[in-house]
C-alpha positions in Angstrom: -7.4 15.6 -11.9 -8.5 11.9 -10.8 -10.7 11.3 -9.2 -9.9 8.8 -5.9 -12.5 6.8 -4.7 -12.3 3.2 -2.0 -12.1 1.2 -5.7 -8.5 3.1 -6.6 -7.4 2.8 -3.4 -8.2 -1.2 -3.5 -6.3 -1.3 -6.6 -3.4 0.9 -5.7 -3.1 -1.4 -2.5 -3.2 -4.7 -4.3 -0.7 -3.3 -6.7 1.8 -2.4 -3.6 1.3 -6.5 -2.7 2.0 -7.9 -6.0 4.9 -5.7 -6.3 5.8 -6.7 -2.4 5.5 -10.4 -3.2 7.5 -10.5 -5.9 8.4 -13.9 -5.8 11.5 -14.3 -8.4 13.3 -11.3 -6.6 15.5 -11.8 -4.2 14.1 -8.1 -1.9 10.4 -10.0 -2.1 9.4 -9.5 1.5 6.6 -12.7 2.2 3.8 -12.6 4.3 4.3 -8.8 4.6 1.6 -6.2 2.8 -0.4 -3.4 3.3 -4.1 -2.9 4.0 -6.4 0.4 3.1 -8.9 0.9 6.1 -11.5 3.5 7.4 -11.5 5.1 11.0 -12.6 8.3 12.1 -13.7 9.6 9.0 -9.9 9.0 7.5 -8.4 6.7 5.7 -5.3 5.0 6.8 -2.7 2.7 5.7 -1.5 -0.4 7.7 1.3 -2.5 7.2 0.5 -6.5 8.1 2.6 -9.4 8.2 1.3 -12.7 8.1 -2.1 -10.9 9.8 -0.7 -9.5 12.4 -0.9 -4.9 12.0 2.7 -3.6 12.9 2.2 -0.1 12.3 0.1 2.1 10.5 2.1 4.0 8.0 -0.2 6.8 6.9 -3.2 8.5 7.8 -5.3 11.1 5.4 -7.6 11.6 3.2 -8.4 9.0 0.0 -5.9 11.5 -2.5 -3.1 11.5 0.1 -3.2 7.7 0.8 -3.6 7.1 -2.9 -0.5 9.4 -3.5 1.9 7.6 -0.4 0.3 4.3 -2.5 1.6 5.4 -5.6 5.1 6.9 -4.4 5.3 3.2 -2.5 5.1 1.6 -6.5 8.2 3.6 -7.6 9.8 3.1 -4.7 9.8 -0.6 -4.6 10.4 -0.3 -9.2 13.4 1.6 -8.3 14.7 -0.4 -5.7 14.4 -3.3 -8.2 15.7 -1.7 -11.2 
């Protein structure tokens, strides 16, 4: 099993954006992405546009906010394919 540390969850995060931004498809959402933070000994996901927090979408531990992460990448592939 993998193991998740802050640096995966960086990477899965900026993944998520590039794949949010995508700028020659006509779903690519601007200004909108998601940021991994740390609060109360969890880890949450938060969901920004142009720097303003609208929501948080998940709250957990570093695997199951790496996992929502992930499932967000297909999610937005399939969308697209």
């Amino acid at each position: 099993m993998e193991r998740i540390t802050k640096a995966t969850l960086r990477e899965r995060a900026q993944n998520v954006n590039r794949r949010l931004r995508g700028e020659h498809h006509p779903l690519s959402v601007r200004g909108h992405y998601v940021y991994v933070e740390y609060r109360n000994g969890h880890v949450a996901l938060d969901e920004y546009n142009n720097g303003e927090c609208l929501r948080t979408l998940t709250v957990g531990n570093k695997r199951e906010v790496a996992d929502f992460l992930h499932a967000m990448m297909v999610g937005i592939d399939l969308s697209r394919a």
